[in-house]
Structure formats: structure tokens, C-alpha cells
N, CA, C and O atoms as a Tripos MOL2 file, in Angstrom:
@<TRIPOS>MOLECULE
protein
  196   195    49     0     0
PROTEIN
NO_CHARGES

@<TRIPOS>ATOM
      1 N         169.0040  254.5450   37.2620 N.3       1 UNK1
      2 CA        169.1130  253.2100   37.8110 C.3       1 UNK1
      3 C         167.7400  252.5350   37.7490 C.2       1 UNK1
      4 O         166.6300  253.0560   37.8470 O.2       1 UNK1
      5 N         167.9850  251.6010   37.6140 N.am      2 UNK2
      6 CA        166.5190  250.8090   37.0410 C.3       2 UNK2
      7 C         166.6400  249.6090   38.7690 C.2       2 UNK2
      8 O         167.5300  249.1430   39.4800 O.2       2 UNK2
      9 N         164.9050  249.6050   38.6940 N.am      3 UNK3
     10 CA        164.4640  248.8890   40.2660 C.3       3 UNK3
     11 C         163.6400  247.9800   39.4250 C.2       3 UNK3
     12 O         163.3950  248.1050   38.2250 O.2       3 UNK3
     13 N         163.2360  247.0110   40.2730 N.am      4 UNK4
     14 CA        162.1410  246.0070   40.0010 C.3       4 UNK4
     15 C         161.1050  246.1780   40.9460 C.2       4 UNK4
     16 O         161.4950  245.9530   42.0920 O.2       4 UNK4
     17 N         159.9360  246.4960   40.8560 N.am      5 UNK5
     18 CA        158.6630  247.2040   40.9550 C.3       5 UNK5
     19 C         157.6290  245.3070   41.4580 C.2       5 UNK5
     20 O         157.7200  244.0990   41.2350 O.2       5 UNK5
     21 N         156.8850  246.1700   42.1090 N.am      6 UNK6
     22 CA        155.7390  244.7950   42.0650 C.3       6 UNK6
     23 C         154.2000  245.5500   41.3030 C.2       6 UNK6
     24 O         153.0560  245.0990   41.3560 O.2       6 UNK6
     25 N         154.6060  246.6090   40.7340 N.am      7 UNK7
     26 CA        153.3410  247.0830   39.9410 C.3       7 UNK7
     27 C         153.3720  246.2680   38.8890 C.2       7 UNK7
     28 O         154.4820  246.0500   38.4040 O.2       7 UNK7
     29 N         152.1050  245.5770   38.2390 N.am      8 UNK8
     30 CA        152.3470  245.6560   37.0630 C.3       8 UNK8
     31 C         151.3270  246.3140   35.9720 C.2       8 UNK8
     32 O         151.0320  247.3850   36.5040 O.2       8 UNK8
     33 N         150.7730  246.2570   34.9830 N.am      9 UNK9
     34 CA        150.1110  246.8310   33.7460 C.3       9 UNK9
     35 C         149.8300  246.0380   32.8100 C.2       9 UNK9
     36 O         150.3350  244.9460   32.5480 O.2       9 UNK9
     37 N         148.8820  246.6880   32.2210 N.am     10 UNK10
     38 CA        147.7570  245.6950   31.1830 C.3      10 UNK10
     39 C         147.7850  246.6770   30.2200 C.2      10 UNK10
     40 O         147.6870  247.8700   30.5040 O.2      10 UNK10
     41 N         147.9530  246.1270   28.7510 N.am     11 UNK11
     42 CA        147.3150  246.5980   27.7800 C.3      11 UNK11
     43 C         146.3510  246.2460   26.8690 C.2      11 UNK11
     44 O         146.6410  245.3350   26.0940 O.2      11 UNK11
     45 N         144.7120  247.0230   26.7410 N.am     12 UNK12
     46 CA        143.7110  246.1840   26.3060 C.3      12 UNK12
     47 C         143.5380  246.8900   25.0300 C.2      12 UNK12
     48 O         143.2430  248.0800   25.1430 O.2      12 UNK12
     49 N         143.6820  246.3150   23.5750 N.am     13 UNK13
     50 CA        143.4060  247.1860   22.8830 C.3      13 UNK13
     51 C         141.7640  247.1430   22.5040 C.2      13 UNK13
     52 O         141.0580  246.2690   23.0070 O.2      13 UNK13
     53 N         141.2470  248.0740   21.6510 N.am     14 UNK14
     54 CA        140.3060  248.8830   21.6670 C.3      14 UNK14
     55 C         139.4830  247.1610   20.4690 C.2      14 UNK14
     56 O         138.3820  246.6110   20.4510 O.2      14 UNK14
     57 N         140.6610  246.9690   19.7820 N.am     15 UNK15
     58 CA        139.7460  246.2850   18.4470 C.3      15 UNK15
     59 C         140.0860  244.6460   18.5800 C.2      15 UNK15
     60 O         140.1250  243.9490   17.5660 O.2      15 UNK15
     61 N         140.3290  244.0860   19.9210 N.am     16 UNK16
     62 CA        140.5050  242.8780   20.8180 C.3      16 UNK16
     63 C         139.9980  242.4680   21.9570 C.2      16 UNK16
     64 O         140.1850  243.4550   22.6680 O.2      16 UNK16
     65 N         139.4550  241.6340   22.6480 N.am     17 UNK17
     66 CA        139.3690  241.5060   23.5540 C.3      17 UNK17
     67 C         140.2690  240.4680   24.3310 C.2      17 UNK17
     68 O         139.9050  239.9310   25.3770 O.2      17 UNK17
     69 N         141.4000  240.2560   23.7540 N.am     18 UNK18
     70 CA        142.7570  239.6240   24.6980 C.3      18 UNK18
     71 C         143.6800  240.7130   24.9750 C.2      18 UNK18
     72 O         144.4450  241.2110   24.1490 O.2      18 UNK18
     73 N         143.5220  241.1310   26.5010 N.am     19 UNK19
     74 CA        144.3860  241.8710   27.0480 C.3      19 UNK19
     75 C         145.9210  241.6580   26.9450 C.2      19 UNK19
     76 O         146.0990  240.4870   27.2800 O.2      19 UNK19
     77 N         147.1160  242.2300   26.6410 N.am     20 UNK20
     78 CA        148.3050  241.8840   26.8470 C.3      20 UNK20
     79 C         148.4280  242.5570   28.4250 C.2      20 UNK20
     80 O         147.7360  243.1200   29.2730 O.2      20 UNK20
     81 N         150.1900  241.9490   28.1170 N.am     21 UNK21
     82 CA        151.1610  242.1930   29.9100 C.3      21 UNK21
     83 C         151.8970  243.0990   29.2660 C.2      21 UNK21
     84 O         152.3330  242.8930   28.1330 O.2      21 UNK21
     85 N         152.1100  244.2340   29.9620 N.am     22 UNK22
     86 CA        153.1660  244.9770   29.5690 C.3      22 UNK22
     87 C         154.8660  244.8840   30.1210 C.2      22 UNK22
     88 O         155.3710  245.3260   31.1530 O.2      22 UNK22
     89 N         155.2730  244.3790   29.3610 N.am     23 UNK23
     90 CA        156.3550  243.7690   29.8440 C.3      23 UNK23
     91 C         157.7350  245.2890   30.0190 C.2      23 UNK23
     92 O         158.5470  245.5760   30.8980 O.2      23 UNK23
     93 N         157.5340  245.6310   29.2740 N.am     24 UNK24
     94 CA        158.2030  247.2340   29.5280 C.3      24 UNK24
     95 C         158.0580  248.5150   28.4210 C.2      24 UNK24
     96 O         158.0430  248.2290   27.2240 O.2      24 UNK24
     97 N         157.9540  249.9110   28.8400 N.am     25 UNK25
     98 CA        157.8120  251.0190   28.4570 C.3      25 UNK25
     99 C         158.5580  251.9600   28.3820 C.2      25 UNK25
    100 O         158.9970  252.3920   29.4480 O.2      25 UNK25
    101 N         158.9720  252.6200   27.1100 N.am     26 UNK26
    102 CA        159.3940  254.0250   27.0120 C.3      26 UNK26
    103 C         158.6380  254.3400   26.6770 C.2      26 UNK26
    104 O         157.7420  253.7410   26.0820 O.2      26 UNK26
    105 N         158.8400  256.4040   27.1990 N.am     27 UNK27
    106 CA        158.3550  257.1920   26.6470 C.3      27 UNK27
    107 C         159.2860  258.3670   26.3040 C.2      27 UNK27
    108 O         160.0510  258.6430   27.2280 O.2      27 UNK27
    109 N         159.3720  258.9060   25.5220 N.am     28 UNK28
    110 CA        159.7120  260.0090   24.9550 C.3      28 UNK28
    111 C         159.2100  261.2850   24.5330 C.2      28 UNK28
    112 O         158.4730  261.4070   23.5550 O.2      28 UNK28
    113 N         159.6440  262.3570   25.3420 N.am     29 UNK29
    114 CA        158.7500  263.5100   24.7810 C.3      29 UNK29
    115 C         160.1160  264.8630   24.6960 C.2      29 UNK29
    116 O         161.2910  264.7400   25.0420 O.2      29 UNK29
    117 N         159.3910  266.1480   24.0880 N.am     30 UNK30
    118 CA        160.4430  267.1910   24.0120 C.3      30 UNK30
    119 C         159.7970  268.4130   24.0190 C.2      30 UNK30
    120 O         158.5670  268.3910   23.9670 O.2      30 UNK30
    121 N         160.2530  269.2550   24.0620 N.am     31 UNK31
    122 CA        159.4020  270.7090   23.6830 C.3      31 UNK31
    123 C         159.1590  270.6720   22.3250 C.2      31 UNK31
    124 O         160.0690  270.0720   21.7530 O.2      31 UNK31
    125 N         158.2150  271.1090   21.5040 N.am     32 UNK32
    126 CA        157.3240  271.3050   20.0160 C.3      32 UNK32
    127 C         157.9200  270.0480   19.3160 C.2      32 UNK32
    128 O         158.5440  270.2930   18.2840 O.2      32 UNK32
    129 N         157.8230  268.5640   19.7530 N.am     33 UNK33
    130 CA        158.1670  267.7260   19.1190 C.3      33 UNK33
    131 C         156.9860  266.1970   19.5820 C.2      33 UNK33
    132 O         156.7440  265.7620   20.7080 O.2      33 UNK33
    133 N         156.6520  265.8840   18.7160 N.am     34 UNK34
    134 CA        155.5680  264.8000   19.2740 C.3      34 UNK34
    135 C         156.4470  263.9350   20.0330 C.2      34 UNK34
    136 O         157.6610  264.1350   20.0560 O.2      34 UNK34
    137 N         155.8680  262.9440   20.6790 N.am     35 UNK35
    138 CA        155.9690  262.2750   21.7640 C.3      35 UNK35
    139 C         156.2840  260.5920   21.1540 C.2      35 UNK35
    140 O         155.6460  260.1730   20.1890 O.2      35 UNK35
    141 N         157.0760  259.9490   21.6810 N.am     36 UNK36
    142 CA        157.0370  258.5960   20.8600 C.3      36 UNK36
    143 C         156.8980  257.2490   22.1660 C.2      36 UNK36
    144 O         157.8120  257.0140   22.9560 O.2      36 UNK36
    145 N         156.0410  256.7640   22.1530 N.am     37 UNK37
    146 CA        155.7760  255.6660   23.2490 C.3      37 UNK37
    147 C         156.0790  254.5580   22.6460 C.2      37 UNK37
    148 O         155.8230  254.4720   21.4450 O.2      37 UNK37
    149 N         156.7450  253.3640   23.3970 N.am     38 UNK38
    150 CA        157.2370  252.1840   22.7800 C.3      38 UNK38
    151 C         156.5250  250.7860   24.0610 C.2      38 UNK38
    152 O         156.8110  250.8410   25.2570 O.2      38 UNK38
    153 N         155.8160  249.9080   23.5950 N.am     39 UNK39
    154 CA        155.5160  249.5780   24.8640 C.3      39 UNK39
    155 C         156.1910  247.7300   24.2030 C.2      39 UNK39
    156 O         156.4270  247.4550   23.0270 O.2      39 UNK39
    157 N         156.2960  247.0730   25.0480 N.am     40 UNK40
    158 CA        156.7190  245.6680   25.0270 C.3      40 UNK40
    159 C         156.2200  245.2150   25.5020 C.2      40 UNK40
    160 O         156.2660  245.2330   26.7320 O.2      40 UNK40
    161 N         155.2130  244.3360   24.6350 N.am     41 UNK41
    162 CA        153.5110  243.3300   25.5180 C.3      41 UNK41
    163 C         154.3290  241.6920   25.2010 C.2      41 UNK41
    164 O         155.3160  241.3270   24.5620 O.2      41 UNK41
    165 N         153.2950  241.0350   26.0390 N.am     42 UNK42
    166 CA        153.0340  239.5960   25.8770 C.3      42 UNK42
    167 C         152.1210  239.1200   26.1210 C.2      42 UNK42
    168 O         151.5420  239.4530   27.1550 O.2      42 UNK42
    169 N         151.5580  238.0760   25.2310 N.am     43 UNK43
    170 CA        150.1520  237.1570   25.7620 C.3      43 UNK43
    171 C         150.2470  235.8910   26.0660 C.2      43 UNK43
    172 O         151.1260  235.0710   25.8020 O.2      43 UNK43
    173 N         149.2200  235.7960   26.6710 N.am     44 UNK44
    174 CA        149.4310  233.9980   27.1190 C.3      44 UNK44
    175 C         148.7410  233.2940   26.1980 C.2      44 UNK44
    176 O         149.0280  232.1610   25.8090 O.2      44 UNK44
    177 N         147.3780  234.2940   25.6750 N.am     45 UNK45
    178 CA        146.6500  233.0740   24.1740 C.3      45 UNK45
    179 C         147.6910  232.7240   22.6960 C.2      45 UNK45
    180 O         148.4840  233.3370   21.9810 O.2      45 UNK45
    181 N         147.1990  231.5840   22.7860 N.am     46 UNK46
    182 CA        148.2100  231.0010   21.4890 C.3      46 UNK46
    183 C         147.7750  231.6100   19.8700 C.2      46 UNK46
    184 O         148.2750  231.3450   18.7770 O.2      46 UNK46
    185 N         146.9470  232.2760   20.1390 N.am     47 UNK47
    186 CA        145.8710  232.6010   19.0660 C.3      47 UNK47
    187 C         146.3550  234.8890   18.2900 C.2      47 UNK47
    188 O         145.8940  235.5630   17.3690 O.2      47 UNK47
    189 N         147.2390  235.1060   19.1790 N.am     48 UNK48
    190 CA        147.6750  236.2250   19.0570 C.3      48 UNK48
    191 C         148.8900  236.2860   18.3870 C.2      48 UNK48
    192 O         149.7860  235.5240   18.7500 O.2      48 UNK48
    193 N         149.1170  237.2460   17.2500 N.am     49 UNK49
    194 CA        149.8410  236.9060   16.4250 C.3      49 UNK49
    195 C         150.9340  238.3590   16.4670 C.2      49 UNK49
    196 O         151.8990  238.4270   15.7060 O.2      49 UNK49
@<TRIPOS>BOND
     1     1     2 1
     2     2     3 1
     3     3     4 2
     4     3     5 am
     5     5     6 1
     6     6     7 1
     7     7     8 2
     8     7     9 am
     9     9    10 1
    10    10    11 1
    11    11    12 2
    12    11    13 am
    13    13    14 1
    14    14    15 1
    15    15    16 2
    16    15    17 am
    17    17    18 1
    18    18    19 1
    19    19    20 2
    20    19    21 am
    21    21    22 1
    22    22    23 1
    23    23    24 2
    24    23    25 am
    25    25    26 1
    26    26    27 1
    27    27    28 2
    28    27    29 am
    29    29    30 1
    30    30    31 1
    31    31    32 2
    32    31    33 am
    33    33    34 1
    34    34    35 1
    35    35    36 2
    36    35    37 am
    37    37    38 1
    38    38    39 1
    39    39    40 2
    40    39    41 am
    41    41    42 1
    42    42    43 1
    43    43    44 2
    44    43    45 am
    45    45    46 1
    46    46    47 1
    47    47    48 2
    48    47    49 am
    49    49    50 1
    50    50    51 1
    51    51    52 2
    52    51    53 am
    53    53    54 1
    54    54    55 1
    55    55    56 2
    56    55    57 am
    57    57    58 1
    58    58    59 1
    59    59    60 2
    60    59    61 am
    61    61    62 1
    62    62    63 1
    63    63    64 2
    64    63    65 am
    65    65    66 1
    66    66    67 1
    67    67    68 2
    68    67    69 am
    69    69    70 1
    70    70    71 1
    71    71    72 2
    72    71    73 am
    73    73    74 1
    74    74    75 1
    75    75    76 2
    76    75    77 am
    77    77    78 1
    78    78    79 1
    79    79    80 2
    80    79    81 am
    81    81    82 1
    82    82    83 1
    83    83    84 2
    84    83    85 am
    85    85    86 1
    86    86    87 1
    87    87    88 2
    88    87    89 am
    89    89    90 1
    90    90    91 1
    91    91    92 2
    92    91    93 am
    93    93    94 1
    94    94    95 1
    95    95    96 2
    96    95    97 am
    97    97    98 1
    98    98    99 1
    99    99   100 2
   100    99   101 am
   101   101   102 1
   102   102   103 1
   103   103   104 2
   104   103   105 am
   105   105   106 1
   106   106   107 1
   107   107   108 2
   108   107   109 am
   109   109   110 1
   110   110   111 1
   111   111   112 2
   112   111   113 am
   113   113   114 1
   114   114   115 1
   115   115   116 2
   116   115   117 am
   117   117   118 1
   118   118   119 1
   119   119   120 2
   120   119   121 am
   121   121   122 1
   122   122   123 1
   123   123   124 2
   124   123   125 am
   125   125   126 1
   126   126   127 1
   127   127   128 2
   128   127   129 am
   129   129   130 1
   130   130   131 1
   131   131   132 2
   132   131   133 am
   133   133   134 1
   134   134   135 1
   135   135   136 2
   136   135   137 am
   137   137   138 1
   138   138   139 1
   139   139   140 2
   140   139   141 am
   141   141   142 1
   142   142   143 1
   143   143   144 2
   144   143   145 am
   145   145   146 1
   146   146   147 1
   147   147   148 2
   148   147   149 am
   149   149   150 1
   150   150   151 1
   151   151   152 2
   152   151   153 am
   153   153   154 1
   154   154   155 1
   155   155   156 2
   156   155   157 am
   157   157   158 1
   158   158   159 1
   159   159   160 2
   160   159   161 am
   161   161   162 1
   162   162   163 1
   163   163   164 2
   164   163   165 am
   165   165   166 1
   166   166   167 1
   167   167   168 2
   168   167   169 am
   169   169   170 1
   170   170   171 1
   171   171   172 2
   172   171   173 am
   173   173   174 1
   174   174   175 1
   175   175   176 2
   176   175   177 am
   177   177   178 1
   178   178   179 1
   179   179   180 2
   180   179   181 am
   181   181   182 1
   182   182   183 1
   183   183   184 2
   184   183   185 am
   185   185   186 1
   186   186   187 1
   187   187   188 2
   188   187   189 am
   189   189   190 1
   190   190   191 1
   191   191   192 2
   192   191   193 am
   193   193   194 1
   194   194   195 1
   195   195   196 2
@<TRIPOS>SUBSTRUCTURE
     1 UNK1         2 RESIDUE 1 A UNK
     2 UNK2         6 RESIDUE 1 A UNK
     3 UNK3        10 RESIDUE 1 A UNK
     4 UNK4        14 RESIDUE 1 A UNK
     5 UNK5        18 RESIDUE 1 A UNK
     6 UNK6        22 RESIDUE 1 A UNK
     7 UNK7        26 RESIDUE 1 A UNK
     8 UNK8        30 RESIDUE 1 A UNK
     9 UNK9        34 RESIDUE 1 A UNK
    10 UNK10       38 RESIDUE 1 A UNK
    11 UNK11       42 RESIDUE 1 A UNK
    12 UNK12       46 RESIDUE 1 A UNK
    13 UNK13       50 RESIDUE 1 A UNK
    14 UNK14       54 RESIDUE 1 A UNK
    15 UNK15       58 RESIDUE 1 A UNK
    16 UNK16       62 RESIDUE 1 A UNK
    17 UNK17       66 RESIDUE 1 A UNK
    18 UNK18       70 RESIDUE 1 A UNK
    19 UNK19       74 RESIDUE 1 A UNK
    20 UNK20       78 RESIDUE 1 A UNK
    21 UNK21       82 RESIDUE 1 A UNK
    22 UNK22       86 RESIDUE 1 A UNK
    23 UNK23       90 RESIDUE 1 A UNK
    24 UNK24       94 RESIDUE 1 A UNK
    25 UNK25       98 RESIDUE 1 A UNK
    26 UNK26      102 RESIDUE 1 A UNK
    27 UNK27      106 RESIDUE 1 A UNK
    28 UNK28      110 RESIDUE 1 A UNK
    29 UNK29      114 RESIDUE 1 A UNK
    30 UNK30      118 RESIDUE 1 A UNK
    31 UNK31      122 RESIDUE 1 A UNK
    32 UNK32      126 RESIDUE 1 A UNK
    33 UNK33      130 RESIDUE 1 A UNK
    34 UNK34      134 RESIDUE 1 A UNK
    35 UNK35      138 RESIDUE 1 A UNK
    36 UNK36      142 RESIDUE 1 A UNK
    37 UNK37      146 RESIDUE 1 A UNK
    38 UNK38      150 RESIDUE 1 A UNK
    39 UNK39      154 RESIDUE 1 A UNK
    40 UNK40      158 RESIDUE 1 A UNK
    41 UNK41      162 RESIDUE 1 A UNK
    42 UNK42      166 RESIDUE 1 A UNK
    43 UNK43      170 RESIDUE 1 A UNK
    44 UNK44      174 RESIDUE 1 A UNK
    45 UNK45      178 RESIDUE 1 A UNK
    46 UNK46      182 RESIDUE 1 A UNK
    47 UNK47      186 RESIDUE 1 A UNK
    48 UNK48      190 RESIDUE 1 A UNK
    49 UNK49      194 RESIDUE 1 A UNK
């Protein structure tokens, strides 16, 4: 069951300095199987493509 949270999260990447919003996240993991993260950002600069 999914809640609505008042946390929220930032994602800053390493080779930008316009932070995104993380608008929502999976993650996926298993025993001897890599891991697959999916994240869903948004920005407010008009300049991000």
C-alpha cells in the first residue's frame, strides 16, 4: 500500500550543478543478481534537457 510521505529528496548529479526533485523511486535487488534503481526527477530550470 502506498502512503504520501512529507519527506522529500534531491538528486544532485556529480557533472551539474542543477539539483533535481525526486519525484519517485524503485529499487530492485536479488540474490547474485545486480541491482536496478529507477529514479523519476524534475527541474524547475528551463535550461535542463
Amino acid at each position: 500500500m502506498t502512503r504520501q510521505s512529507d519527506l522529500s529528496y534531491r538528486f544532485e548529479p556529480l557533472a551539474s550543478q542543477d539539483p533535481f526533485e525526486v519525484v519517485s523511486f524503485t529499487l530492485d535487488e536479488a540474490l547474485s543478481t545486480p541491482f536496478r534503481l529507477v529514479l523519476e526527477l524534475v527541474s524547475y530550470e528551463d535550461n535542463v534537457d
